[in-house]
C-alpha positions in Angstrom: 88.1 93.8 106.5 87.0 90.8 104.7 83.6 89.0 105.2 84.8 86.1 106.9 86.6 88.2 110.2 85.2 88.7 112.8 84.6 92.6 114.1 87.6 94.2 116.0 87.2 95.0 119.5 87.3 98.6 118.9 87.7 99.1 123.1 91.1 96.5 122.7 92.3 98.4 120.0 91.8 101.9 121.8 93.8 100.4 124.8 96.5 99.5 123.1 96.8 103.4 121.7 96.4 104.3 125.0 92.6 106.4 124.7 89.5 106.5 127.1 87.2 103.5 126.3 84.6 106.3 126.4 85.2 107.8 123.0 84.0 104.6 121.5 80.5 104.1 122.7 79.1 104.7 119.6 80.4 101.7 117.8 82.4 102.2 114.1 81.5 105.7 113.6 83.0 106.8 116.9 86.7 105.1 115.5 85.9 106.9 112.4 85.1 110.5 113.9 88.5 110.1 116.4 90.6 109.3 114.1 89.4 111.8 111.5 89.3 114.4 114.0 93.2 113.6 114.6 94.4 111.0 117.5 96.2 112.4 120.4 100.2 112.2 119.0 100.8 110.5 122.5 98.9 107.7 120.8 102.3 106.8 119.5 104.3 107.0 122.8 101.7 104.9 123.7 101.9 102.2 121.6 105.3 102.0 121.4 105.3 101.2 124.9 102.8 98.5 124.1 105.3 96.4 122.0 108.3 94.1 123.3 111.3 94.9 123.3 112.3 93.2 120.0 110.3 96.2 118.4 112.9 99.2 117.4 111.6 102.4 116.3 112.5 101.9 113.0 110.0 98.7 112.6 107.4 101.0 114.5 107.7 103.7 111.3 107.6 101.1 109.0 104.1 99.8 110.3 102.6 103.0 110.5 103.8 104.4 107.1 106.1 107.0 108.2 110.0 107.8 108.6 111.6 106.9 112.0 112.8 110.5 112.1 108.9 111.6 111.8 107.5 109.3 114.4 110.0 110.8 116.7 109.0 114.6 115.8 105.2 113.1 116.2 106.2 111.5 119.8 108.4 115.0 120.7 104.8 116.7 120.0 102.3 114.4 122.0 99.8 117.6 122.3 99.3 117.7 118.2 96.9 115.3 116.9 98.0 112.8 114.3 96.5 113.7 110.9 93.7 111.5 109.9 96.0 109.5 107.6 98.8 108.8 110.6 95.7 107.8 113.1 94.3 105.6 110.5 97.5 103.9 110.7 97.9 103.6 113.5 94.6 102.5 114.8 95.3 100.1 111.7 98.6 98.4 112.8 96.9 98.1 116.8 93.9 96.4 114.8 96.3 93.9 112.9 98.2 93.2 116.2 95.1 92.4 118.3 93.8 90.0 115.5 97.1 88.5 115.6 97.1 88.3 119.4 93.8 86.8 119.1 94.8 83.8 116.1 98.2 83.0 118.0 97.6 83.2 121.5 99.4 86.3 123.1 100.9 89.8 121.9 104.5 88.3 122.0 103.5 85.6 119.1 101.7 88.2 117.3 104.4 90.4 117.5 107.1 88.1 116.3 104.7 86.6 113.5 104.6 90.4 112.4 108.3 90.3 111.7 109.0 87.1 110.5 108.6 85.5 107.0 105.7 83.7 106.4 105.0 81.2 103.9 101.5 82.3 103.3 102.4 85.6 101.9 104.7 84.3 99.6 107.7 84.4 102.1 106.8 87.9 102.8 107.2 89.5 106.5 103.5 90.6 107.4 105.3 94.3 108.4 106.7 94.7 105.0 103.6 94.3 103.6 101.7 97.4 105.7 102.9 100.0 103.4 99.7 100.0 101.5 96.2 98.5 101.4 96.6 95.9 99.5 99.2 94.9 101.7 97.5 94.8 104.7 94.5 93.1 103.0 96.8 89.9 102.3 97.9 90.1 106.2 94.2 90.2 107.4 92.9 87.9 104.9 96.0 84.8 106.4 94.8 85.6 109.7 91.7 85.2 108.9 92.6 81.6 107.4 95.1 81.2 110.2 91.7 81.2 112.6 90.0 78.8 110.6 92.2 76.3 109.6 93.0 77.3 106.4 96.2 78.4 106.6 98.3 76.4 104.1 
């Protein structure tokens, strides 16, 4: 996260994933220990349940990193925790999508800004661009500008 954003909701983020509020009372370090102590895999059915109906499983898996055939095994298996990588994904991608709620106004415009191409990154779609860090950096740092009026 760049200087000029504001802190996530940690709490926001955890609902959307579906978890207790209470796991997080300790702030950052909480997020970190959950998710490197493995999220519950029904973080996923979760989540997916979370998104509109424009989302398909296949845009889900591209978010978080993985094949659509291993989200399904991961959702099939809702008592194995995610590996620390998966959960950081995935408490990434909820992250980005409650920043983006929070710039345009709902989870249905951040949702469809998610898929669509947007001339800030180049003509890029901001899902395309989660497959690494750098990626998600660029995605951050336009909503960032998006939220103060820098967007161009």
């Amino acid at each position: 996260m760049s200087h000029t954003e504001p802190p996530m909701s940690p709490a926001t983020t955890a609902n959307i994933l579906g978890l207790p509020r209470a796991h997080l009372s300790d702030g950052p370090m909480a997020v970190h220990d959950l998710v490197a102590h493995g999220l519950p895999g029904q973080t996923l059915t979760a989540l997916r349940a979370r998104l509109g109906p424009g989302w398909t499983d296949q845009m889900l898996a591209r978010a978080l990193g993985v094949t659509p055939r291993t989200l399904q095994r991961r959702r099939d298996e809702p008592a194995r925790p995610l590996s620390p990588e998966q959960g950081s994904r995935a408490w990434k991608f909820a992250e980005l999508l409650t920043r983006a709620a929070e710039v345009l106004g709902d989870q249905r415009a951040a949702e469809d800004w998610l898929r669509l191409p947007q001339r800030g990154l180049q003509g890029r779609v901001p899902l395309d661009l989660l497959a690494t860090g750098a990626g998600t950096e660029m995605v951050e740092t336009l909503l960032g500008q998006m939220e103060y009026g820098v967007y161009v």
